[in-house]
C-alpha positions in Angstrom: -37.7 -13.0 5.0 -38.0 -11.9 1.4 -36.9 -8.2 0.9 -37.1 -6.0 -2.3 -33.5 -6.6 -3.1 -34.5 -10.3 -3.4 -37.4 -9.9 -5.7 -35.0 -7.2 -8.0 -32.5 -10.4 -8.5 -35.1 -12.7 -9.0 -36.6 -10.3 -11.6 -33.1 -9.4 -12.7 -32.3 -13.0 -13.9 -36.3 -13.1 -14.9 -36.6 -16.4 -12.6 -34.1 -18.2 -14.0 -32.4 -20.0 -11.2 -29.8 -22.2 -13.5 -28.6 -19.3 -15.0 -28.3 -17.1 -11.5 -26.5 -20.4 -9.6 -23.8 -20.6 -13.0 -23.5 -16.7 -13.9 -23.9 -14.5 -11.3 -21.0 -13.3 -9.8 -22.1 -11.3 -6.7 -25.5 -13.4 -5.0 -25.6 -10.9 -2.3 -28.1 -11.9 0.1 -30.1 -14.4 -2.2 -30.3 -18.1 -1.0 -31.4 -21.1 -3.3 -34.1 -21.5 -0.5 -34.8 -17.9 -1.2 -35.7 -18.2 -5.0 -38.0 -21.2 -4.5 -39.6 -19.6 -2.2 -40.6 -16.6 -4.8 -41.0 -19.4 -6.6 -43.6 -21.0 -4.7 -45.3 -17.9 -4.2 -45.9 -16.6 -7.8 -47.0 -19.8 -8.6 -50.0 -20.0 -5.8 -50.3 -16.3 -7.6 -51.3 -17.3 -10.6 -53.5 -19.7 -9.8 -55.3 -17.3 -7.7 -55.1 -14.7 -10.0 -56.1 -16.9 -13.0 -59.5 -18.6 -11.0 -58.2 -21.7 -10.6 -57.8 -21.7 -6.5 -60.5 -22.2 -4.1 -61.2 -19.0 -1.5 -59.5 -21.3 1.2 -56.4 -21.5 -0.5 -55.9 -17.7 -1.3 -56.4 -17.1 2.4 -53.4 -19.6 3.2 -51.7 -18.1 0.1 -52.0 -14.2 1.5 -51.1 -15.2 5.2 -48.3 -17.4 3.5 -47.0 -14.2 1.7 -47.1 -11.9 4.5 -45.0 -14.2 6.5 -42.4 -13.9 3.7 -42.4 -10.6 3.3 -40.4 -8.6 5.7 -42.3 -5.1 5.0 -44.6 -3.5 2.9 -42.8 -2.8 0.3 -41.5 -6.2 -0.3 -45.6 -7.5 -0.5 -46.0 -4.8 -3.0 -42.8 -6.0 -5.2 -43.9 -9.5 -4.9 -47.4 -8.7 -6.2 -46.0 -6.8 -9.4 -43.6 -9.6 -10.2 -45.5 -11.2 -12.3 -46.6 -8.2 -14.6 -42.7 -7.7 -14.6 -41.5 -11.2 -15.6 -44.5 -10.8 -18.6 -43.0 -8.5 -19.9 -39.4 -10.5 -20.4 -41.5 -13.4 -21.6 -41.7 -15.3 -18.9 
């Protein structure tokens, strides 16, 4: 389950997986499986958000996300990482 303190290191290394797997020193609880699954998800975001998904596949996308999640606050990170990686230029 994806918790807030695994979208803050995602958002901390601004999605860069190489650089997380080389630099970081303390991964805490953060699995490779982990970051593609944020991955995945922010992906099947933007497509949503940008038009470009049918209605069937946002449905599959939300009930995708809120089996990730493991609260409310975590959905509510995952939803404003991508306004948060924008701004890092990614």
């Amino acid at each position: 389950m994806l918790t807030v303190g695994h979208l803050e290191i995602f958002a901390t290394w601004a999605g860069d997986l190489d650089g997380w797997t080389r630099q970081a020193t303390d991964r805490g609880p953060m699995t490779q499986a982990d970051w593609q699954l944020i991955d995945e998800l922010l992906l099947g975001l933007a497509l949503v958000n940008n038009g470009v998904a049918s209605p069937a596949y946002a449905r599959v996308l939300d009930a995708r996300i809120a089996a990730a999640v493991a609260d409310e606050a975590a959905h509510r990170a995952l939803l404003a990482l991508p306004a948060r990686l924008s701004r890092h230029g990614v």
